[in-house]
N, CA, C and O atoms as CSV, one atom per row, in Angstrom:
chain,resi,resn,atom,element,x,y,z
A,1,UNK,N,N,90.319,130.285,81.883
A,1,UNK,CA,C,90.289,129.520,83.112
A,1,UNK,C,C,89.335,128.337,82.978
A,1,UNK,O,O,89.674,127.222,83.374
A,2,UNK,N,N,88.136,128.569,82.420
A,2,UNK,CA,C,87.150,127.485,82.356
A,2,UNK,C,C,87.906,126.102,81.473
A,2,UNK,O,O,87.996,124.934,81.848
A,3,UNK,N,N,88.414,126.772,80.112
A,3,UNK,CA,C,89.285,125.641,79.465
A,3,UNK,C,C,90.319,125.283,80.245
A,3,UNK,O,O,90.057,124.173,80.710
A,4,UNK,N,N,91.295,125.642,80.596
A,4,UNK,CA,C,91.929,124.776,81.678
A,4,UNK,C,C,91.348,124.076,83.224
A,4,UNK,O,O,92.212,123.440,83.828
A,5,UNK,N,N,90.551,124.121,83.607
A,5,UNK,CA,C,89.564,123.167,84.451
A,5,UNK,C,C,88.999,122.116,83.582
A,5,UNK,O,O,88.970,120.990,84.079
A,6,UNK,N,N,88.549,122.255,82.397
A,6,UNK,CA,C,87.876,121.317,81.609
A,6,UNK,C,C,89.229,120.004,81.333
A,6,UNK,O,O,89.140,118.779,81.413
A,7,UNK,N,N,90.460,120.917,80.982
A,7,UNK,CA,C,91.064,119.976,80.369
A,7,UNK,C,C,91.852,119.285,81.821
A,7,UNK,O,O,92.298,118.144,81.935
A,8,UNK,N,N,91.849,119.836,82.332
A,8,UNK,CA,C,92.286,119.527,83.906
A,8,UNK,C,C,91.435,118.027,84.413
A,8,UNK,O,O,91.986,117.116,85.032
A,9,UNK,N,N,89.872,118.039,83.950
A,9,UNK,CA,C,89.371,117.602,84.153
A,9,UNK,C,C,88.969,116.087,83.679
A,9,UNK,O,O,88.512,115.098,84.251
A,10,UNK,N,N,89.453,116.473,82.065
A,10,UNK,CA,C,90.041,115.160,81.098
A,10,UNK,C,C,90.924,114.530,81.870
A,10,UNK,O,O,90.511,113.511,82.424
A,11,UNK,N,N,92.102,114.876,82.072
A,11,UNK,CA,C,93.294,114.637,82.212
A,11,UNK,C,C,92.983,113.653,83.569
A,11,UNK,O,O,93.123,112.438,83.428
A,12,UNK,N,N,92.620,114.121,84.690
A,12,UNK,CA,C,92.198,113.049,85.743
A,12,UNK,C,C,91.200,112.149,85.546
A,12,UNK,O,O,91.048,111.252,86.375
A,13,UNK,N,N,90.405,112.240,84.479
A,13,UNK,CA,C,89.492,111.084,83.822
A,13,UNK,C,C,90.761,110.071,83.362
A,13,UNK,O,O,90.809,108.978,83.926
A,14,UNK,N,N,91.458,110.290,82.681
A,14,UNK,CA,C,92.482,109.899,82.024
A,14,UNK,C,C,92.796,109.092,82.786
A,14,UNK,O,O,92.501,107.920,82.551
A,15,UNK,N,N,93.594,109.485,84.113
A,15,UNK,CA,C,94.128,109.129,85.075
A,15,UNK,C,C,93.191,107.506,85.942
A,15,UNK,O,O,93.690,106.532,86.505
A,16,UNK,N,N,91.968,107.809,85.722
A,16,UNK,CA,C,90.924,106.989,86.444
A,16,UNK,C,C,91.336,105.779,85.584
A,16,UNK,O,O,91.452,104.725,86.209
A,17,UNK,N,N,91.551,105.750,84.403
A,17,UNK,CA,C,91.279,105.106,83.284
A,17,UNK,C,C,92.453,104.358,83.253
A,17,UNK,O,O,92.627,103.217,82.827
A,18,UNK,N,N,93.377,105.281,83.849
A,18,UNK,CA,C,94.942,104.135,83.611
A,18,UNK,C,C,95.015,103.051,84.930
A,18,UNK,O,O,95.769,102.082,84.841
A,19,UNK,N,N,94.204,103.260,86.141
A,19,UNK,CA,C,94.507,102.786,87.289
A,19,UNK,C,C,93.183,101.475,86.831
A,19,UNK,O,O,92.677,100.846,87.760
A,20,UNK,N,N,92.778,101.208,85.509
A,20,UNK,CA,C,91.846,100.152,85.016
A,20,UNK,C,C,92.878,98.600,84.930
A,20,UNK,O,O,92.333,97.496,84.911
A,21,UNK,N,N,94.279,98.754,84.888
A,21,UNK,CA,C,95.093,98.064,84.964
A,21,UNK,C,C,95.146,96.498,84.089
A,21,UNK,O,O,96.113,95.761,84.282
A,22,UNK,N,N,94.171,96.135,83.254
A,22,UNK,CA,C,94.218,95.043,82.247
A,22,UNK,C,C,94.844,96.185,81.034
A,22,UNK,O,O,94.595,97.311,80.602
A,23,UNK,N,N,96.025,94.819,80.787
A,23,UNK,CA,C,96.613,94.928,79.120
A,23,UNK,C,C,96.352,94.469,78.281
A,23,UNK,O,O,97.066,94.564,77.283
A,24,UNK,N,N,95.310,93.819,78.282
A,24,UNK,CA,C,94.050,92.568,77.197
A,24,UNK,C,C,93.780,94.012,75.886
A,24,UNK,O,O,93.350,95.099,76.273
A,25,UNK,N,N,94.110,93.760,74.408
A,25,UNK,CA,C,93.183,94.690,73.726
A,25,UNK,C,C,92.203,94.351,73.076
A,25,UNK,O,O,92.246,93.595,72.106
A,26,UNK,N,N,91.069,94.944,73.598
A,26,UNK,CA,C,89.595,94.776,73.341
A,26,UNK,C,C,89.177,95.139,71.915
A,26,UNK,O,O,90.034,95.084,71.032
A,27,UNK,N,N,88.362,95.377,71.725
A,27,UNK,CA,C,87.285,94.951,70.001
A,27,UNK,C,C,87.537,96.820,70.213
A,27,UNK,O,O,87.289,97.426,71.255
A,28,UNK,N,N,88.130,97.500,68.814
A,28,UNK,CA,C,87.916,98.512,68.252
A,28,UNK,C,C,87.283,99.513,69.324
A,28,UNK,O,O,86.180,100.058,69.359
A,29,UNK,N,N,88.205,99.549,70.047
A,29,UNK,CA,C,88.760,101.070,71.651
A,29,UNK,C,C,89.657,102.134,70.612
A,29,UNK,O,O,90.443,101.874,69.702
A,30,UNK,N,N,89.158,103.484,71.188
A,30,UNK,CA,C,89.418,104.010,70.365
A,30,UNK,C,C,90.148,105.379,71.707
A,30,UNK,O,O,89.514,106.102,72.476
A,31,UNK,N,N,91.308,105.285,71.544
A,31,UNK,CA,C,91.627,105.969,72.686
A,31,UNK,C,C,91.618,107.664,72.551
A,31,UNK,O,O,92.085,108.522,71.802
A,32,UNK,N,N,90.780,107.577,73.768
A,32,UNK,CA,C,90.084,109.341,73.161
A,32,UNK,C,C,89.916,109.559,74.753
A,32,UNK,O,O,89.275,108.804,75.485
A,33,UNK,N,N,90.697,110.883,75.220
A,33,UNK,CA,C,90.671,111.620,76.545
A,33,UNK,C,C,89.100,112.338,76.702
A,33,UNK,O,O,88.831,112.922,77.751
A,34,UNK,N,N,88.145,112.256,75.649
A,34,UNK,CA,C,86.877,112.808,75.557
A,34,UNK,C,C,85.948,111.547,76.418
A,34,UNK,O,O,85.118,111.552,77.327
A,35,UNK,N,N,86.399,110.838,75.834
A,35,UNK,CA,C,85.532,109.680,76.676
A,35,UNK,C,C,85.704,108.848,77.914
A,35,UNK,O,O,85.583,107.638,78.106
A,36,UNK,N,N,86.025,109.859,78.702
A,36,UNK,CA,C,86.442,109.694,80.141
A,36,UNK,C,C,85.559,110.862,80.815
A,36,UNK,O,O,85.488,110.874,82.043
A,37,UNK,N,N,84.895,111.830,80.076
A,37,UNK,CA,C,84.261,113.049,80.372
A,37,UNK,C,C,83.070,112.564,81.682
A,37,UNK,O,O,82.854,113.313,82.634
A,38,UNK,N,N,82.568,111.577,81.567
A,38,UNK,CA,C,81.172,111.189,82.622
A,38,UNK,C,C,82.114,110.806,84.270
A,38,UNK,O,O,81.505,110.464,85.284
A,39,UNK,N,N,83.364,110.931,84.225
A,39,UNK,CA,C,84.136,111.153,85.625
A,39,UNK,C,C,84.168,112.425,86.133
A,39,UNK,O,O,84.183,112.778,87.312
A,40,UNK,N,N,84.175,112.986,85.272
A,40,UNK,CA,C,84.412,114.257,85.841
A,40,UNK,C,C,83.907,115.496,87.225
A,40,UNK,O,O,84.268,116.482,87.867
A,41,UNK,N,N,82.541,114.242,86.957
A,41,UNK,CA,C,81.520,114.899,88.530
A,41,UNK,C,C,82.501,114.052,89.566
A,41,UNK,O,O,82.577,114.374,90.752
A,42,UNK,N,N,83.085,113.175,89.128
A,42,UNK,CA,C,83.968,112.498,90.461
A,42,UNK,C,C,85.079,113.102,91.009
A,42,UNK,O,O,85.413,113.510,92.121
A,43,UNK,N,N,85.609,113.032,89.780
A,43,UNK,CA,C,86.892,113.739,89.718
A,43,UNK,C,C,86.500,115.437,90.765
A,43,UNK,O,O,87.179,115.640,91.772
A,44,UNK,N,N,85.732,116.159,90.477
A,44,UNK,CA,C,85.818,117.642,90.668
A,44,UNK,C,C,84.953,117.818,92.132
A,44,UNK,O,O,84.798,118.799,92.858
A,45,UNK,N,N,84.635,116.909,92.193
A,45,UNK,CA,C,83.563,116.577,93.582
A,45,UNK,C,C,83.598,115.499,94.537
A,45,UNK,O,O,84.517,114.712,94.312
A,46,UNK,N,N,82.735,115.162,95.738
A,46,UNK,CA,C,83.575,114.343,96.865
A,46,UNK,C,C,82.403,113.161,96.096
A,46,UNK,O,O,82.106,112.285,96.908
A,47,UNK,N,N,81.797,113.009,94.899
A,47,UNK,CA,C,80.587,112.118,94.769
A,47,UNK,C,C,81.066,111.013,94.285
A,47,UNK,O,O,81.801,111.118,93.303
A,48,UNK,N,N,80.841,109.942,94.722
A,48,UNK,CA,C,81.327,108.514,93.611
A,48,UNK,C,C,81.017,108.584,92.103
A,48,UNK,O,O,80.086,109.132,91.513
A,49,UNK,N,N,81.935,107.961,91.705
A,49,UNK,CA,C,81.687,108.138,90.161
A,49,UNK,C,C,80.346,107.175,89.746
A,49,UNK,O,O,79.790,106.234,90.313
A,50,UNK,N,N,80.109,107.902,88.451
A,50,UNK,CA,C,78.782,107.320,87.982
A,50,UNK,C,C,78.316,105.965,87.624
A,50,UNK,O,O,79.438,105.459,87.584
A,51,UNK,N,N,77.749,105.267,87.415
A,51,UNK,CA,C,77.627,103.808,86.844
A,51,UNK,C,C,78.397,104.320,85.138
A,51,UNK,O,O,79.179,103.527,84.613
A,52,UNK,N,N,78.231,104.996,84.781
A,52,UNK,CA,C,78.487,105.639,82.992
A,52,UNK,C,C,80.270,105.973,83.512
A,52,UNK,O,O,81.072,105.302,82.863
A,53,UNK,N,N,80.659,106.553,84.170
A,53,UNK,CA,C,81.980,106.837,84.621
A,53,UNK,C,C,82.860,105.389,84.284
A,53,UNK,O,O,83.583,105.036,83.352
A,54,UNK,N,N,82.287,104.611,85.852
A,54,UNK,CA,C,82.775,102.907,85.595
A,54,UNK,C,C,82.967,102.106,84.304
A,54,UNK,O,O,83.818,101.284,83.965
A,55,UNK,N,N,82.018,102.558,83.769
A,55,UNK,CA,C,81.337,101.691,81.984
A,55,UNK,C,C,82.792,102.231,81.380
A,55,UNK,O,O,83.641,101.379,81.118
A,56,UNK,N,N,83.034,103.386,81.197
A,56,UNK,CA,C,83.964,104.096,80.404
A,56,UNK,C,C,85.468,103.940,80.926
A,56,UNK,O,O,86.440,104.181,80.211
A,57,UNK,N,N,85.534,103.584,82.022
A,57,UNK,CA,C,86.776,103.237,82.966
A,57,UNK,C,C,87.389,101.832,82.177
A,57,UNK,O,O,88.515,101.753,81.687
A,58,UNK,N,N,86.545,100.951,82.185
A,58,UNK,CA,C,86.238,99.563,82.137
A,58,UNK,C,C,86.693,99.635,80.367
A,58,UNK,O,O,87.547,98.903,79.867
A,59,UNK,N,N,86.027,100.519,79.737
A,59,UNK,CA,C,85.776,100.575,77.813
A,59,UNK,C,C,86.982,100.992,77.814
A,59,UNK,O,O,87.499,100.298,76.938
A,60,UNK,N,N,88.097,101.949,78.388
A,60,UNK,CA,C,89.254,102.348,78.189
A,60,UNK,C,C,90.266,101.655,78.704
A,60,UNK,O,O,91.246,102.378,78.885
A,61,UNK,N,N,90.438,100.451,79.038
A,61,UNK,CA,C,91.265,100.051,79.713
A,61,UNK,C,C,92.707,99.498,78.761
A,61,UNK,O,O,93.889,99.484,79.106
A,62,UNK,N,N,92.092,99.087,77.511
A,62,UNK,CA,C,93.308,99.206,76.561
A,62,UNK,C,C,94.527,100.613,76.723
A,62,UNK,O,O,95.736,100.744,76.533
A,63,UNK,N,N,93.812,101.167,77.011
A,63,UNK,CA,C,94.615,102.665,76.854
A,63,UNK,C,C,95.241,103.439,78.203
A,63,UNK,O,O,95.537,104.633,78.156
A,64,UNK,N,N,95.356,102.882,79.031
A,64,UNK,CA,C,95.800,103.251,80.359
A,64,UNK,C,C,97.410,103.332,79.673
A,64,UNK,O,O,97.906,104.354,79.200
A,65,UNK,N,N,97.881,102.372,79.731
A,65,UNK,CA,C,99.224,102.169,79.487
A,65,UNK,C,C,99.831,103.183,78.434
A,65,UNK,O,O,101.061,103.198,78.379
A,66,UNK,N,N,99.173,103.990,77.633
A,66,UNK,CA,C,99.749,104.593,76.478
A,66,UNK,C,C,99.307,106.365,77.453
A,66,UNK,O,O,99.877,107.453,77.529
A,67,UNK,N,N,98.356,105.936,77.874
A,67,UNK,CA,C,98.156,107.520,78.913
A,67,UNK,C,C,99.182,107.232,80.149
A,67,UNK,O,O,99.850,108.220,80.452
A,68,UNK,N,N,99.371,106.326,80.740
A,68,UNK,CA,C,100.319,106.325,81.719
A,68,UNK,C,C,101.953,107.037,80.744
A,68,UNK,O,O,102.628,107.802,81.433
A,69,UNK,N,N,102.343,106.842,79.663
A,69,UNK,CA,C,103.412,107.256,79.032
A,69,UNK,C,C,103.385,108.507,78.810
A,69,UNK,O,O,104.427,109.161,78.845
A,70,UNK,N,N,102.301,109.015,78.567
A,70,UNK,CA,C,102.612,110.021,78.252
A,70,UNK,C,C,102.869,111.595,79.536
A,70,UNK,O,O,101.947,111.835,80.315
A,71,UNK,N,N,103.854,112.273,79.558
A,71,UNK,CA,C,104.058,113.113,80.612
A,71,UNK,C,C,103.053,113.635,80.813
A,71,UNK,O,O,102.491,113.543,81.904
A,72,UNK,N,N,102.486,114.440,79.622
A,72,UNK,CA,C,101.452,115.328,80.357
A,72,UNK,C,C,99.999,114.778,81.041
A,72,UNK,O,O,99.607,115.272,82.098
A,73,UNK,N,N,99.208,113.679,80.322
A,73,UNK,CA,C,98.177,112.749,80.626
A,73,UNK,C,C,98.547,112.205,82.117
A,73,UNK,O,O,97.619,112.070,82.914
A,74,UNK,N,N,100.550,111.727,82.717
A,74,UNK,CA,C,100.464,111.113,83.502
A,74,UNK,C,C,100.172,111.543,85.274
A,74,UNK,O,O,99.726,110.911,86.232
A,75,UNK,N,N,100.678,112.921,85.078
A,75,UNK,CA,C,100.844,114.087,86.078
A,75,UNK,C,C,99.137,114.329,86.338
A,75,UNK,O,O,98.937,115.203,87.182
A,76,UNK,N,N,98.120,113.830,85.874
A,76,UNK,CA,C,96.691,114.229,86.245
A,76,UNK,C,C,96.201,112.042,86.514
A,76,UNK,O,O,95.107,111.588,86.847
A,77,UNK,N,N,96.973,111.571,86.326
A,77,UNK,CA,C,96.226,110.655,85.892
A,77,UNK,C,C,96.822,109.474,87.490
A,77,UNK,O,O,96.255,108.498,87.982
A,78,UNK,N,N,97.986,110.077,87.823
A,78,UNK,CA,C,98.816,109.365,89.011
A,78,UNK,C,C,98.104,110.453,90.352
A,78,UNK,O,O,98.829,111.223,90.982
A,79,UNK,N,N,97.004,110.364,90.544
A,79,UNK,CA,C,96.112,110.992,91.672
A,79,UNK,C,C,95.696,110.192,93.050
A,79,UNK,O,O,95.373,109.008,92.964
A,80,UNK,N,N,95.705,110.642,93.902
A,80,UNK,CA,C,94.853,109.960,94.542
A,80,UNK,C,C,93.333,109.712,94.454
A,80,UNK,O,O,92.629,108.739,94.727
A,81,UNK,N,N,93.025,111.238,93.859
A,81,UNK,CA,C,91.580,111.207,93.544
A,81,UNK,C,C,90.997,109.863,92.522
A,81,UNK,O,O,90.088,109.034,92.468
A,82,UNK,N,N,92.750,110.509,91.471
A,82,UNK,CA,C,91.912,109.392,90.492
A,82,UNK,C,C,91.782,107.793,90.332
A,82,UNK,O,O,91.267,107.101,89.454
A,83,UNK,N,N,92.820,107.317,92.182
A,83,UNK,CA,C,93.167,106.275,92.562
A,83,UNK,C,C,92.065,105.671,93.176
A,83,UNK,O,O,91.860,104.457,93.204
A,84,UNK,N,N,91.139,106.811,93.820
A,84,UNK,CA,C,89.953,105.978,94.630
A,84,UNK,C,C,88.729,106.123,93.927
A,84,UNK,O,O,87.691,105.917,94.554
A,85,UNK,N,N,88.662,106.532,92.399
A,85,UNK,CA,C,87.751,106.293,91.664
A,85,UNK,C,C,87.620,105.281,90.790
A,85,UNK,O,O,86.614,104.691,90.393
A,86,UNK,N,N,89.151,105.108,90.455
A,86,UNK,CA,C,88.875,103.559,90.478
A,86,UNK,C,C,89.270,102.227,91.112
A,86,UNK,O,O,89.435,101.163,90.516
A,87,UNK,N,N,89.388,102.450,92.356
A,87,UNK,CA,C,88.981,101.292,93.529
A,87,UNK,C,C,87.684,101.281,93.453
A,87,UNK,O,O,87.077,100.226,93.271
A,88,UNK,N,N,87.126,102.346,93.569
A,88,UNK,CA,C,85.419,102.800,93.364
A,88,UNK,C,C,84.957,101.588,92.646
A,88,UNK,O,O,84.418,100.566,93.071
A,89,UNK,N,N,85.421,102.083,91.031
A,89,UNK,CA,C,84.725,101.399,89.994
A,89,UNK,C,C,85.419,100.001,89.533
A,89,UNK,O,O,85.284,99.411,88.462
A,90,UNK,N,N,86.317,99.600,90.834
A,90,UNK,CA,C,86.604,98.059,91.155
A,90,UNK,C,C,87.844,97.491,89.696
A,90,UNK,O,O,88.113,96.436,89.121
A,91,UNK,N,N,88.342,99.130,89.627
A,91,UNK,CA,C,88.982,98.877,88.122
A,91,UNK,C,C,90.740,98.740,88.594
A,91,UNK,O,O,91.126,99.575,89.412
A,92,UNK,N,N,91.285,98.188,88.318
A,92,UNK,CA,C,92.798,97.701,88.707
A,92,UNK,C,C,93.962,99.012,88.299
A,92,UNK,O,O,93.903,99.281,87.099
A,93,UNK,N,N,94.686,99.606,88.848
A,93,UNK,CA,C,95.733,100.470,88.491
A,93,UNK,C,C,96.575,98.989,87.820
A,93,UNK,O,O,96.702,97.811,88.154
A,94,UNK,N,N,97.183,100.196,86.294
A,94,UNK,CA,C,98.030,98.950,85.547
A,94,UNK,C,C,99.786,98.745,85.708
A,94,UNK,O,O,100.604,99.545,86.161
A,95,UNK,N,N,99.966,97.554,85.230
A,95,UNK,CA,C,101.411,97.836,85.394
A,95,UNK,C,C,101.692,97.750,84.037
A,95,UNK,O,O,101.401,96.843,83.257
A,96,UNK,N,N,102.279,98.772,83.839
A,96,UNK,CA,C,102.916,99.207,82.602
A,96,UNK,C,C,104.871,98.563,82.183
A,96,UNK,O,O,105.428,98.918,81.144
């Protein structure tokens, strides 16, 4: 149970990350569902995401579009939660 909350928990990081909405690719992004992990107090709680959350929102934004494709990443990632975390962190949902 704990591993599926954790990965539950990626997965709507994920989600934060695709609603970053620039298709610009940035200097050596390395698309990794691990580094979305500092959302996760957002994601699982009513708290705004972190200044480190935003940073990582912002660092992943190459990669929204390849997590928006994919089924399983997209079903955690098309949230509301993970829609007003990043309005939060002023980050654009993309169009793919």
């Amino acid at each position: 149970m704990h591993r599926f909350s954790f990965l539950s928990l990626c997965v709507v990081g994920i989600v934060v990350v695709l609603f970053s909405g620039e298709t610009r690719t940035a200097e050596a992004v390395t698309c990794d569902l691990s580094e979305l992990s500092p959302c996760l107090a957002a994601i699982t709680s009513s708290k705004p995401p972190s200044s480190t959350c935003c940073s990582k929102l912002t660092e992943q934004k190459p990669c929204f579009c390849q997590y928006l494709r994919n089924p399983t990443m997209k079903q955690f990632v098309d949230t509301p939660k993970a829609k007003r975390i990043a309005t939060t962190c002023s980050v654009e949902y993309p169009q793919c």
